[in-house]
N, CA, C and O of each residue as an XYZ file, in Angstrom:
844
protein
N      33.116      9.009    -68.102
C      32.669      8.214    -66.951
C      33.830      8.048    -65.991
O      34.902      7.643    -66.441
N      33.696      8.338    -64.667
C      34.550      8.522    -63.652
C      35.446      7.201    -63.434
O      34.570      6.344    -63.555
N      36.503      6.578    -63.217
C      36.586      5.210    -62.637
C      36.486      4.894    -61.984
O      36.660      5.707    -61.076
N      36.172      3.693    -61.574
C      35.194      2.985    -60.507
C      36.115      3.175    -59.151
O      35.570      3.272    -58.052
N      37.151      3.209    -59.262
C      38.340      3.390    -57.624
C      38.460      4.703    -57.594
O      38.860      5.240    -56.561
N      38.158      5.400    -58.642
C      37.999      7.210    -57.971
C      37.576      6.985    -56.858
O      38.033      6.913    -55.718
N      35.758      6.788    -57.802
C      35.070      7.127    -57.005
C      34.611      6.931    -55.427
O      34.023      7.664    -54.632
N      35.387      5.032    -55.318
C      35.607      4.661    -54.178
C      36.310      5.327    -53.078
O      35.948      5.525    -51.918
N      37.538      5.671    -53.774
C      38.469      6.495    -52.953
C      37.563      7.879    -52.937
O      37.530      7.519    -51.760
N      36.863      8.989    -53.043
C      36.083      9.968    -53.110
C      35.122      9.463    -51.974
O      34.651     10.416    -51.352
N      34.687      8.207    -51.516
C      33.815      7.980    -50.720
C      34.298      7.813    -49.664
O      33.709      8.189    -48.651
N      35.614      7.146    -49.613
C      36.114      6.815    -48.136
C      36.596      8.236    -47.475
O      36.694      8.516    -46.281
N      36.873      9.064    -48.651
C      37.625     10.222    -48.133
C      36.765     11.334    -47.289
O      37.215     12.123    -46.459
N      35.023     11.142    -47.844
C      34.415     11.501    -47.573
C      33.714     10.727    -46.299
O      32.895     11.276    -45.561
N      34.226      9.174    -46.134
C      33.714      8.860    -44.650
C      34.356      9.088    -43.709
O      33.847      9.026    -42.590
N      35.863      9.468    -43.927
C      36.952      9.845    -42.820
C      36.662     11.393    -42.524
O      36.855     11.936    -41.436
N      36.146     12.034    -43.725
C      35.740     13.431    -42.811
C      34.517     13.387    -42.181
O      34.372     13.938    -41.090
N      33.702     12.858    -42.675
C      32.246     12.547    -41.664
C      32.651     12.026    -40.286
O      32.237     12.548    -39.251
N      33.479     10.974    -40.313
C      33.994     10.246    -38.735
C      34.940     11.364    -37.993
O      34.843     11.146    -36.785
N      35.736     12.374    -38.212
C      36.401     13.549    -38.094
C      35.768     14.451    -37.455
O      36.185     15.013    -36.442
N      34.251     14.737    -38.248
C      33.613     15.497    -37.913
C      32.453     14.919    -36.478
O      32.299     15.583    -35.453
N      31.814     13.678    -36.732
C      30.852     13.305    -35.879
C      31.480     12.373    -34.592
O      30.702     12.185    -33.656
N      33.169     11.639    -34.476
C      33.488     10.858    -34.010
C      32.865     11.007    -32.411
O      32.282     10.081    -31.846
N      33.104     12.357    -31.797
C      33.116     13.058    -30.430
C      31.555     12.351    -30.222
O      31.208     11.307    -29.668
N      30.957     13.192    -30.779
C      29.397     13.362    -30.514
C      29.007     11.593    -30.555
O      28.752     11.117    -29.448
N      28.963     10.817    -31.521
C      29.123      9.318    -31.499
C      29.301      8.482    -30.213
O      28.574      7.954    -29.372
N      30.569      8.611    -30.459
C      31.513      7.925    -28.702
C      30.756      8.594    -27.628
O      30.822      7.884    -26.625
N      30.075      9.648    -27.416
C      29.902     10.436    -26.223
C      28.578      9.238    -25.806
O      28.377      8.434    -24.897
N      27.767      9.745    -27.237
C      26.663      9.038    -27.405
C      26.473      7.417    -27.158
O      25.454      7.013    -26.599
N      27.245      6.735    -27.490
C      27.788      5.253    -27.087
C      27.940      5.304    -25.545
O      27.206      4.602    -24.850
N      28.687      5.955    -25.102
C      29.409      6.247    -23.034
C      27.709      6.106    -22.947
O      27.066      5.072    -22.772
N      27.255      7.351    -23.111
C      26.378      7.508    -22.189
C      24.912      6.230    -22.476
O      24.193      5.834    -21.559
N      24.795      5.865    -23.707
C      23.955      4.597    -23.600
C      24.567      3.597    -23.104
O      23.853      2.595    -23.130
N      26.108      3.336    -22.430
C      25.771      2.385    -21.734
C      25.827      2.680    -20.022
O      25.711      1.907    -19.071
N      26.041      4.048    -20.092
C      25.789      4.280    -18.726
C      24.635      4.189    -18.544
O      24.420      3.771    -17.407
N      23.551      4.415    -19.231
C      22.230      4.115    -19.131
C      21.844      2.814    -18.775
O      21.222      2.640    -17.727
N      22.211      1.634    -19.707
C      22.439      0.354    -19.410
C      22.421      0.071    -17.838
O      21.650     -0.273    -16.943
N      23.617      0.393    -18.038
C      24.359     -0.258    -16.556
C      23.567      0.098    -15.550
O      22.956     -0.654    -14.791
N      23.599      1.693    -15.562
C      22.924      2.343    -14.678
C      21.778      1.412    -14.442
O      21.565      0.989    -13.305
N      20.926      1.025    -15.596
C      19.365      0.928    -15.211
C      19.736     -1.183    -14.393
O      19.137     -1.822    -13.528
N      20.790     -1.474    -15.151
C      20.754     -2.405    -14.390
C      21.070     -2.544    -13.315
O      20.282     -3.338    -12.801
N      21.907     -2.177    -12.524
C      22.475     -1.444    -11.203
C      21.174     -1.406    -10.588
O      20.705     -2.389    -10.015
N      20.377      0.061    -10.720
C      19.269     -0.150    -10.347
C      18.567     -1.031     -9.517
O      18.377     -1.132     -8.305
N      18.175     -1.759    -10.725
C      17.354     -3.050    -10.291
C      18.192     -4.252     -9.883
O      17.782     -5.401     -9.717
N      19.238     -3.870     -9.770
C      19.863     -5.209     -8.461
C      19.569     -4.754     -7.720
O      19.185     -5.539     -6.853
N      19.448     -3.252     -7.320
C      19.752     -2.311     -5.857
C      18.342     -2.853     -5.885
O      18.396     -3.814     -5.118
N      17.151     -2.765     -6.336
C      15.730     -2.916     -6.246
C      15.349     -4.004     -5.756
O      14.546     -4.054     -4.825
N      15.982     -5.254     -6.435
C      15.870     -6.622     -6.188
C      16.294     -7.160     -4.396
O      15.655     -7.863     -3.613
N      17.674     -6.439     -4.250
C      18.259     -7.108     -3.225
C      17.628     -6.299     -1.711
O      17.623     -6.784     -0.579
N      17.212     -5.168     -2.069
C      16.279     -4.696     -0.846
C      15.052     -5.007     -0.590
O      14.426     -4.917      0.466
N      14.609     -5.532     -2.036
C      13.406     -6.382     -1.698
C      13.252     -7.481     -0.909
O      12.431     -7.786     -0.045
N      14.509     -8.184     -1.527
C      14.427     -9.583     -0.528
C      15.054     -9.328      1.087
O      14.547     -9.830      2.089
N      15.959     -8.661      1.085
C      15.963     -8.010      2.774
C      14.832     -8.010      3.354
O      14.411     -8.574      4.364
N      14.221     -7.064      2.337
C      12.683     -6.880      3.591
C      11.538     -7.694      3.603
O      10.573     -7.500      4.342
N      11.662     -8.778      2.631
C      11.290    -10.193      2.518
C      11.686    -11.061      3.708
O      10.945    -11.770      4.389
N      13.151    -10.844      3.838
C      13.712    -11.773      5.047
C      13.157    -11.211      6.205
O      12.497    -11.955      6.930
N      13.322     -9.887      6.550
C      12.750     -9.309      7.923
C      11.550     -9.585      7.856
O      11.182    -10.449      8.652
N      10.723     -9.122      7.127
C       8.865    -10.054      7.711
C       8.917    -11.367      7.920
O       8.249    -11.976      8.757
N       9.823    -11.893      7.057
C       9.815    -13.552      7.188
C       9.829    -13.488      8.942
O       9.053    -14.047      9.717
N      10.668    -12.850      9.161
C      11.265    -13.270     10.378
C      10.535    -12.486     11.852
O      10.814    -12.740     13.024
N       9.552    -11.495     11.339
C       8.628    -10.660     12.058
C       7.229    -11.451     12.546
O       6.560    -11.434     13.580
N       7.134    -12.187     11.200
C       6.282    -13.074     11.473
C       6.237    -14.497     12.010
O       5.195    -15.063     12.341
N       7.657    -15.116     12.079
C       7.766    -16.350     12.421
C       8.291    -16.249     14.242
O       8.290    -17.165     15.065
N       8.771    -14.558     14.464
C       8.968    -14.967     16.058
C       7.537    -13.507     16.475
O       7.634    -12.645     17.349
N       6.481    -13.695     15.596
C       5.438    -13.085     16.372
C       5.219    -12.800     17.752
O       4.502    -13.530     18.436
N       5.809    -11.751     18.225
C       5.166    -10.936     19.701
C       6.638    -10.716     19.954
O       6.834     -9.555     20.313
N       7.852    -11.517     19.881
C       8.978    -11.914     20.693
C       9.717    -10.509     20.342
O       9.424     -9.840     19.351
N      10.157    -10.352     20.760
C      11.328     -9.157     21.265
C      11.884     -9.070     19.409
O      11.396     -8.384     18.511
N      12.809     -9.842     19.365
C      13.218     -9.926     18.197
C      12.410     -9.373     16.520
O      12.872     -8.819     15.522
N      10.959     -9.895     16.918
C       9.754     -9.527     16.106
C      10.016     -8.181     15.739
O      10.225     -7.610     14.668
N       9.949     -7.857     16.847
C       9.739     -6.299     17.423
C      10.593     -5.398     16.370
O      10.290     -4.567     15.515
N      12.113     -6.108     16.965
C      12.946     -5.213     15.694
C      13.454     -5.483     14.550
O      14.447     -5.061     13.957
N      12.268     -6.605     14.188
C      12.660     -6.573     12.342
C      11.729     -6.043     12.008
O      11.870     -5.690     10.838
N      10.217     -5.603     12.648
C       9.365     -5.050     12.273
C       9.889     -3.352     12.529
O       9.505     -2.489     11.740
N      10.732     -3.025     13.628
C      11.199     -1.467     13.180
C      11.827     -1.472     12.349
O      11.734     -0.490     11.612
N      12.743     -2.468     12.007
C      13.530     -2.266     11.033
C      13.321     -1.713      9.567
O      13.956     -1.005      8.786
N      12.068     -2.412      9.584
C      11.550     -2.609      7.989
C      10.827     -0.982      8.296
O      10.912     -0.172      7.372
N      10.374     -0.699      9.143
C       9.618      0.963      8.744
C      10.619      2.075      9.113
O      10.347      3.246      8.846
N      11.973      1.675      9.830
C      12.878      2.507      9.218
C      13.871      2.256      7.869
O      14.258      3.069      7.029
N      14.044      1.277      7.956
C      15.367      1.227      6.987
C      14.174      0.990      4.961
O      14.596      1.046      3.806
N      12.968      0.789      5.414
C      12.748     -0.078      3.728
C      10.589      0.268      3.812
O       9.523     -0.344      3.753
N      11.186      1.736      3.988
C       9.590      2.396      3.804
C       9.497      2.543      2.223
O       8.427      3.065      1.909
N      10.213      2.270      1.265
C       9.974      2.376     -0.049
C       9.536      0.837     -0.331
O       9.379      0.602     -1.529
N       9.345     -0.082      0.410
C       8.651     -1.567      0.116
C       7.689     -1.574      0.964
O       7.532     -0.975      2.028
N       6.700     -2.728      0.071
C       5.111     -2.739      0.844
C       5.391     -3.622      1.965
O       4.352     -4.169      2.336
N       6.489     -3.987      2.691
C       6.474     -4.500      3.651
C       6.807     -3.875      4.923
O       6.753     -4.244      6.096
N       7.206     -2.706      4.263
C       7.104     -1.522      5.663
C       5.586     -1.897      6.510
O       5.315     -2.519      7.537
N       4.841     -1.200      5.533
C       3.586     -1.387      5.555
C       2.635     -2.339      6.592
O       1.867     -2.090      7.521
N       3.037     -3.363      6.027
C       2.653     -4.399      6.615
C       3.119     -4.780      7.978
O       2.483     -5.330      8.877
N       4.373     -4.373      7.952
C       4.951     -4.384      9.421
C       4.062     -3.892     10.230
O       3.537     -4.499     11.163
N       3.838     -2.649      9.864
C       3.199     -1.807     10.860
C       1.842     -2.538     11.276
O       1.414     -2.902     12.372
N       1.499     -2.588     10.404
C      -0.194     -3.858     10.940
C       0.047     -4.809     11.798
O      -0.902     -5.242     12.451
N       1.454     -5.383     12.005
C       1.563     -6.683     12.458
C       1.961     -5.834     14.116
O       1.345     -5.925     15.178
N       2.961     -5.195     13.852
C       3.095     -4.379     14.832
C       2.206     -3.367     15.716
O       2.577     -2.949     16.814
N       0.864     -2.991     15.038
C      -0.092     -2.459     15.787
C      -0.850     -3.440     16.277
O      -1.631     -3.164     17.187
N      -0.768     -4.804     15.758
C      -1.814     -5.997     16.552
C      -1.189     -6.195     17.541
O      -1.883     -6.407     18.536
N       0.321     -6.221     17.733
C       0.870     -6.810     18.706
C       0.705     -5.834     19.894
O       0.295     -6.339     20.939
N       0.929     -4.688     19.884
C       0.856     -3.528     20.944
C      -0.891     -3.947     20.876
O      -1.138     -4.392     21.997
N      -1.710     -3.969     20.334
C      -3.108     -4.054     21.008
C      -3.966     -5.207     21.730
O      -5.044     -5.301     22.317
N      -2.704     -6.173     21.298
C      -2.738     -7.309     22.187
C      -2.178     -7.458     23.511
O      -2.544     -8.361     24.263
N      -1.146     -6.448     23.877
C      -0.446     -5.685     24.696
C      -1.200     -4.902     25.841
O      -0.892     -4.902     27.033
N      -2.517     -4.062     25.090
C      -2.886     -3.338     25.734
C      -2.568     -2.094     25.440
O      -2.945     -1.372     26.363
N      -2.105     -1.550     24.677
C      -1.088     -0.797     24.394
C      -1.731      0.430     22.895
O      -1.384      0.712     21.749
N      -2.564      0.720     23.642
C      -3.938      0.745     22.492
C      -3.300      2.710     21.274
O      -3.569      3.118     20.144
N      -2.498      3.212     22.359
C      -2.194      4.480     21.721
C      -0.947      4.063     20.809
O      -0.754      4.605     19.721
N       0.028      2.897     21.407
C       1.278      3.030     20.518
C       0.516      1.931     19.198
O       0.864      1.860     18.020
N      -0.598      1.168     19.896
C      -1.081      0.435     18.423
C      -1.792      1.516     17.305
O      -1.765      1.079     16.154
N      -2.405      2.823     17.463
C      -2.802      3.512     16.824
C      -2.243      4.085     16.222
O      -2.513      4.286     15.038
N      -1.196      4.583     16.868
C       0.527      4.940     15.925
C       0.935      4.461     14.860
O       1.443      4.916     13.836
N       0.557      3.169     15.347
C       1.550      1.722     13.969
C      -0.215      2.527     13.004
O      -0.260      3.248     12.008
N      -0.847      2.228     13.474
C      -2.057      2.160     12.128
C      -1.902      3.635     11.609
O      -1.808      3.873     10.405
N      -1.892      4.053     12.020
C      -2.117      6.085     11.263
C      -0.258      6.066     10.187
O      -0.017      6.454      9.043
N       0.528      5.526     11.101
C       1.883      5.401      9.940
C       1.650      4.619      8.768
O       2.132      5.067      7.728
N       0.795      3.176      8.692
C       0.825      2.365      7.615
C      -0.380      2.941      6.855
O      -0.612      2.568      5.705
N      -1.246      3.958      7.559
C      -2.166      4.725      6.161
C      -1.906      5.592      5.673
O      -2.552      6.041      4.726
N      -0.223      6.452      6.454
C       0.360      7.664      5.427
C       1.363      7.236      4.866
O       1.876      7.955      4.009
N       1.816      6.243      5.098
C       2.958      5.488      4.695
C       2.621      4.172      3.185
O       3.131      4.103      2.067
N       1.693      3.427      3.781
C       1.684      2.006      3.115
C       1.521      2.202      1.726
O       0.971      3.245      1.370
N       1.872      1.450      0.939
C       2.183      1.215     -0.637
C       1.403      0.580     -1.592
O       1.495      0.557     -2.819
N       0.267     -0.161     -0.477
C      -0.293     -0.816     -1.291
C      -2.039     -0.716     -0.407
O      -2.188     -0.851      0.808
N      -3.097     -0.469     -1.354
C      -4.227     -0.241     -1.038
C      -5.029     -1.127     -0.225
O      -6.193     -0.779     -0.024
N      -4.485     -2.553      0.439
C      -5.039     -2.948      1.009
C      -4.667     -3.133      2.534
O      -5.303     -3.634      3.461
N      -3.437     -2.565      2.470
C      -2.556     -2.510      3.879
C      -3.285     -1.070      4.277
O      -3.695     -0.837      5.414
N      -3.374     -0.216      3.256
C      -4.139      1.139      3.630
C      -5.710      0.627      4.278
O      -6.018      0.441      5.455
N      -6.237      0.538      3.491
C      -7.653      0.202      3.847
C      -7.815     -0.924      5.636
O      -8.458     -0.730      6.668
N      -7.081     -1.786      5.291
C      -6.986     -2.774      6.472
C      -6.309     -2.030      7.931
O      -6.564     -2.512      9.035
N      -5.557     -0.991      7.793
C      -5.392      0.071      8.866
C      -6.301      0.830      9.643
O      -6.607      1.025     10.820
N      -6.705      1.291      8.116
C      -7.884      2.366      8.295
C      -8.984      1.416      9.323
O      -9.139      1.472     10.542
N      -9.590      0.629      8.385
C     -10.635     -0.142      9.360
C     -10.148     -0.834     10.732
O     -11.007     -1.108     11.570
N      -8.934     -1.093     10.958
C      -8.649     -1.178     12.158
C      -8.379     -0.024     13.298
O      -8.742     -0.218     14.458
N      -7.811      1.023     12.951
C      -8.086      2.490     13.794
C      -9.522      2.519     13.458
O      -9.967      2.449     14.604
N     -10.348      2.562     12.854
C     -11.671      3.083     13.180
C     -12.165      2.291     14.148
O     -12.914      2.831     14.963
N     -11.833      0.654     14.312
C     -12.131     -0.213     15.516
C     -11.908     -0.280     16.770
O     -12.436     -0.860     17.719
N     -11.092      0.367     16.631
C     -10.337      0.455     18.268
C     -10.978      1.693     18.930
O     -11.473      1.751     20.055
N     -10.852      2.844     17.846
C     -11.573      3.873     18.036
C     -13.226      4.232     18.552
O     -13.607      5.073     19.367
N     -13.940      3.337     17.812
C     -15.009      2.424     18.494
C     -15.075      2.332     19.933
O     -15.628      2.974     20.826
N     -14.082      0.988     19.835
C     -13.743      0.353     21.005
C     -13.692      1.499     22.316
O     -14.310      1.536     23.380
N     -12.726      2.342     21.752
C     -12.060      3.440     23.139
C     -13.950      4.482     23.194
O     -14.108      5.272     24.125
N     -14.903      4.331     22.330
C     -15.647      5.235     22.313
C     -15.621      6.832     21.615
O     -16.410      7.777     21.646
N     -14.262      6.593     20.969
C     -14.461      7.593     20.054
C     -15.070      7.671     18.667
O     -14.449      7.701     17.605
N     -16.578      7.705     18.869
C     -17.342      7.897     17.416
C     -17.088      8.483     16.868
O     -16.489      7.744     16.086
N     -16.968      9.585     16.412
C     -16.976     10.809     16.007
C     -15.428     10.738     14.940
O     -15.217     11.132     13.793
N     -14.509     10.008     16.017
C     -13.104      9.793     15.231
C     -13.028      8.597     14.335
O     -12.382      8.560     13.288
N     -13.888      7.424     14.936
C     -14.065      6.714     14.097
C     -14.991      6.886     12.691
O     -14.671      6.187     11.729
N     -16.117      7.795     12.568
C     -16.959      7.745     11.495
C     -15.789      8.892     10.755
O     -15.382      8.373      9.716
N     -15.180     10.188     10.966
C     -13.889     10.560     10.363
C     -12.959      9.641      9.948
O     -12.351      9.757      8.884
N     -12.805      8.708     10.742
C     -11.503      7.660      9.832
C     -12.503      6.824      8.837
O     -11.888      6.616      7.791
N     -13.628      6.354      8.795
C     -14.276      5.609      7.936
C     -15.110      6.522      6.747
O     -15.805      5.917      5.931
N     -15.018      7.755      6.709
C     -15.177      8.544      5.491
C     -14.041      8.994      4.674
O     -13.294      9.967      4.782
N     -14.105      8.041      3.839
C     -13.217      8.400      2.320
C     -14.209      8.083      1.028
O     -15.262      7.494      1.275
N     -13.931      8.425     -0.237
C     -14.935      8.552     -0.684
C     -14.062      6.932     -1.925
O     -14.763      6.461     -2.821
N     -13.077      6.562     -1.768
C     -13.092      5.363     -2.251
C     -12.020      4.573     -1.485
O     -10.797      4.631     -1.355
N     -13.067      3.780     -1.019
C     -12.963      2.213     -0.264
C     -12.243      0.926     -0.969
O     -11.950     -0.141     -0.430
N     -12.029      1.345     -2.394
C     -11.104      0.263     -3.495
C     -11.939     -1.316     -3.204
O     -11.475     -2.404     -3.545
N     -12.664     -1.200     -2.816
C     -13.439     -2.785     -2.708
C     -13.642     -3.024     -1.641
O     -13.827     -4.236     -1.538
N     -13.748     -2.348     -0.394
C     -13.913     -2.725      1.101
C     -14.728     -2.071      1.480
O     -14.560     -1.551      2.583
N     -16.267     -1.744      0.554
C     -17.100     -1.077      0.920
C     -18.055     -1.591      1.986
O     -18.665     -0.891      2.794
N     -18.098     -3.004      1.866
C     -19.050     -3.686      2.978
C     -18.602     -3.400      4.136
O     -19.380     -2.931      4.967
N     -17.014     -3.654      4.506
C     -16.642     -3.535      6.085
C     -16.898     -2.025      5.891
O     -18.033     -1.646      6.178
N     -15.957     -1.044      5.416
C     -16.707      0.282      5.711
C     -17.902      0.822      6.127
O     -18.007      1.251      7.276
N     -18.955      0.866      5.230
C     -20.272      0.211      5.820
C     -20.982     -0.105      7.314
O     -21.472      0.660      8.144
N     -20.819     -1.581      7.292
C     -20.746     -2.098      7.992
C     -20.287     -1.548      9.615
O     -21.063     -1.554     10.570
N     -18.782     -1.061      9.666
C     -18.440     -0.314     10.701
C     -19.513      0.723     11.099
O     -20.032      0.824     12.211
N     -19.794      1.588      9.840
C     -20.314      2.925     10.244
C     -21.889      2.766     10.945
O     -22.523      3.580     11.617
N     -22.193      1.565     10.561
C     -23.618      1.182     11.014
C     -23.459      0.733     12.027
O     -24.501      0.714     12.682
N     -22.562      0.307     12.550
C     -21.844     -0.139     14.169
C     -21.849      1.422     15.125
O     -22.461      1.647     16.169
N     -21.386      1.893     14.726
C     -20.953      3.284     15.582
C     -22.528      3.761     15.426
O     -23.082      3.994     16.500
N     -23.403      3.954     14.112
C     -24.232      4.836     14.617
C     -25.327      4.143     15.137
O     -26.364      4.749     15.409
N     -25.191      2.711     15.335
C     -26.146      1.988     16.219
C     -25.588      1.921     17.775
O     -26.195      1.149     18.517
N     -24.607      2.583     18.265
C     -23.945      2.990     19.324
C     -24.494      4.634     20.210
O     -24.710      5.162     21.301
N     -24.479      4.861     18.471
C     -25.043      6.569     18.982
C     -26.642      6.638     19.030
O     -27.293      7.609     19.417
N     -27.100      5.542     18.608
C     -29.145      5.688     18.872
C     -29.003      6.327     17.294
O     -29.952      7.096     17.142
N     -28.319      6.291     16.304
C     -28.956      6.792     15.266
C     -29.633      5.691     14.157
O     -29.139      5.474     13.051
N     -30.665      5.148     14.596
C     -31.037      3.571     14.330
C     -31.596      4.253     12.501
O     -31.244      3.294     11.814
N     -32.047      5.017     11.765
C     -31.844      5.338     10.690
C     -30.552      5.332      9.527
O     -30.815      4.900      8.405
N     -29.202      5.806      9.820
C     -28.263      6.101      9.585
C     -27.861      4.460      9.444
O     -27.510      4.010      8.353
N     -27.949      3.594     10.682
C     -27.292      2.705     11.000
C     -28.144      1.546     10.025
O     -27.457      0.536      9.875
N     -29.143      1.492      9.511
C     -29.983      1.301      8.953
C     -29.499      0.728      7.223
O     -29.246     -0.311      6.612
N     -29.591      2.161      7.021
C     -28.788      3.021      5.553
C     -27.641      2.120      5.456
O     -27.603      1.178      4.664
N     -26.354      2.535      6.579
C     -25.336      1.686      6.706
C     -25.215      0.105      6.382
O     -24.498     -0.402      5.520
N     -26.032     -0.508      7.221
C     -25.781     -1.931      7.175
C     -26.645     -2.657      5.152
O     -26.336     -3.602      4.425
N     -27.388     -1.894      5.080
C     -28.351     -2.051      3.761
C     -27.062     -1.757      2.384
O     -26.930     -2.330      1.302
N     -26.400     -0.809      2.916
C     -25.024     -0.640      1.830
C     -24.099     -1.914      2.152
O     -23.751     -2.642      1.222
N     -23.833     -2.093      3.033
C     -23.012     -3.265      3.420
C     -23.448     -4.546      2.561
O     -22.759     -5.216      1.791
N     -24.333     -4.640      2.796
C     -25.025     -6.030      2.154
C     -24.712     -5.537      0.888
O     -23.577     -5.662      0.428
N     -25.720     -4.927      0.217
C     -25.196     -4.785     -1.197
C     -23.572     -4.375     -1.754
O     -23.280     -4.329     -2.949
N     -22.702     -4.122     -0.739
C     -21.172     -4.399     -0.908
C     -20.674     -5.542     -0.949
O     -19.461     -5.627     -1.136
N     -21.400     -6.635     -0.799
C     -20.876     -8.092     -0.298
C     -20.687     -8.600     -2.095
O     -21.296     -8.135     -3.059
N     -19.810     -9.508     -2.081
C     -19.426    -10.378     -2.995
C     -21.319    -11.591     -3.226
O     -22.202    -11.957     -2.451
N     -21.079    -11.734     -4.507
C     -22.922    -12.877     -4.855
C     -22.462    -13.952     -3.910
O     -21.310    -14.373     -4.019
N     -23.328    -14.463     -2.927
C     -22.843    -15.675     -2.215
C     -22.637    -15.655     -0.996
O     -22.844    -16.673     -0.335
N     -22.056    -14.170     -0.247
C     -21.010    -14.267      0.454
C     -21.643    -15.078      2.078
O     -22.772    -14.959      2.555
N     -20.724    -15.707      2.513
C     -21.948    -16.258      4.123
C     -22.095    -15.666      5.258
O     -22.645    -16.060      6.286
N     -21.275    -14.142      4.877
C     -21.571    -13.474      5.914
C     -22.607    -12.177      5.739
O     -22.643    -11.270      6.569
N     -23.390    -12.211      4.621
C     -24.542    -12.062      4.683
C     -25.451    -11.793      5.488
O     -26.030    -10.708      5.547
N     -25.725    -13.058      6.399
C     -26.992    -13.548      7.427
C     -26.712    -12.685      8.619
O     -27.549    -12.337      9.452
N     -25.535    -12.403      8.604
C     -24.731    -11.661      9.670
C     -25.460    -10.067      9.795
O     -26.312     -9.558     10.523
N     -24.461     -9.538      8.457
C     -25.232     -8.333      7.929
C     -27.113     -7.928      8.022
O     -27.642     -6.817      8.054
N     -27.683     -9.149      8.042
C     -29.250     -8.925      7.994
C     -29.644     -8.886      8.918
O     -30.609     -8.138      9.075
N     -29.174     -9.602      9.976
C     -29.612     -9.312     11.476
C     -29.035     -8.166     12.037
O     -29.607     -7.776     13.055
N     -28.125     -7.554     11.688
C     -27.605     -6.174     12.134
C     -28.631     -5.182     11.290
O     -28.922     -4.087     11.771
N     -29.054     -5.517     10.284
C     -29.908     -4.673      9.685
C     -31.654     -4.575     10.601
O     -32.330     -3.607     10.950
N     -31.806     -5.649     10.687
C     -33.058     -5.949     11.340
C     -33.012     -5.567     12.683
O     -34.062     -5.474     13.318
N     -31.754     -5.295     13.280
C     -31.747     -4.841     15.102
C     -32.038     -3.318     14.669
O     -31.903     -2.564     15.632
N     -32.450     -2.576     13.316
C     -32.313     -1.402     13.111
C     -33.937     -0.756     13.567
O     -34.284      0.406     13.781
N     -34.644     -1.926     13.598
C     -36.226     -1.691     13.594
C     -36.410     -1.478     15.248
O     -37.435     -0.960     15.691
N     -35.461     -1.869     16.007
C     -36.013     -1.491     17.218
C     -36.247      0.179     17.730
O     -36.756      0.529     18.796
N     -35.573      1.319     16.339
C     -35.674      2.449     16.528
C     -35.934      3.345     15.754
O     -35.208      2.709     14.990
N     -36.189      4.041     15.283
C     -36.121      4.734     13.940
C     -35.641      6.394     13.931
O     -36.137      7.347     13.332
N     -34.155      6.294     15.097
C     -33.728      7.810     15.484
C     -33.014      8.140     14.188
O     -32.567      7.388     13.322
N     -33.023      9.442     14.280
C     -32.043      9.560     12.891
C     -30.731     10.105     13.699
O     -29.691     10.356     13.090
């Protein structure tokens, strides 16, 4: 039977060549998990602190609304911080303001950037239905029922709808417009009070039956 400090000594001798052999690969392995670390925390300061930048600039887009200043924290944010949903939003705030302006082509601009641009599906959608309005407005049907065909609306099927039954009760297509407003309603939330709204736009449909 071997003695008990051989064998000890036989083990350490055998952990100093294992550490000999694996030390490199180990340590490398250690560096680079905490460059990982760091890295990933780094990161998300970098993530955090541009967030709140472009937190501060809407803050501040929105509190001097229309004013000069507005103006360029709202460019700011769709040049410098198009990777946050407040690019986005800029641009909405910034296409109301030019269409309050009068200013109806550079407001269409802001809307067509925050629907190839925006980050979040309701800044998209809320674009969209606003270029299809104006579009309306200017009399372009044709561009508007193109901007109001997508085949998912993410929950804004009533105004979608709704719009399209606008335009084709514009064009005499009192069928279509019909169809339209009848989807609208059944897009509405149980309850909703704008409903009554929807039914009388449905019911102005009987004065024609063009398709």
């Amino acid at each position: 039977m071997a003695e008990p400090h051989f064998i000890e000594d036989d083990e350490q001798e055998k952990a100093r060549e294992w550490w000999k052999a694996n030390r490199l690969p180990i340590i490398s392995g250690v560096v680079i998990g905490l460059a990982i670390i760091l890295g990933t925390n780094a990161w998300k300061s970098y993530k955090q602190s541009r967030a709140e930048a472009a937190s501060s600039l809407y803050a501040q887009l929105l509190e001097k609304d229309g004013a000069s200043t507005a103006v360029e924290a709202g460019e700011a944010l769709i040049a410098d911080y198009t990777d946050t949903p407040y690019a986005g939003k800029a641009a909405l705030v910034l296409a109301r303001i030019s269409y309050d302006n009068k200013q109806l082509d550079e407001a269409i601009e802001r809307l067509q950037w925050a629907i190839s641009e925006g980050r979040q599906f309701e800044t998209i959608n809320a674009a969209r239905l606003k270029l299809a309005a104006i579009q309306f407005d200017k009399g372009d049907y044709q561009q508007a029922l193109d901007t109001l065909s997508v085949d998912d609306m993410q929950g804004f099927e009533s105004h979608y709808f709704e719009l399209r039954g606008d335009v084709y009760m514009r064009l005499d297509q009192h069928s279509k417009a019909h169809e339209a407003y009848r989807a609208a309603i059944d897009g509405l939330a149980a309850g909703s009070m704008y409903e009554p709204v929807l039914r009388m736009k449905l019911e102005s449909t009987a004065s024609g039956n063009k398709s």
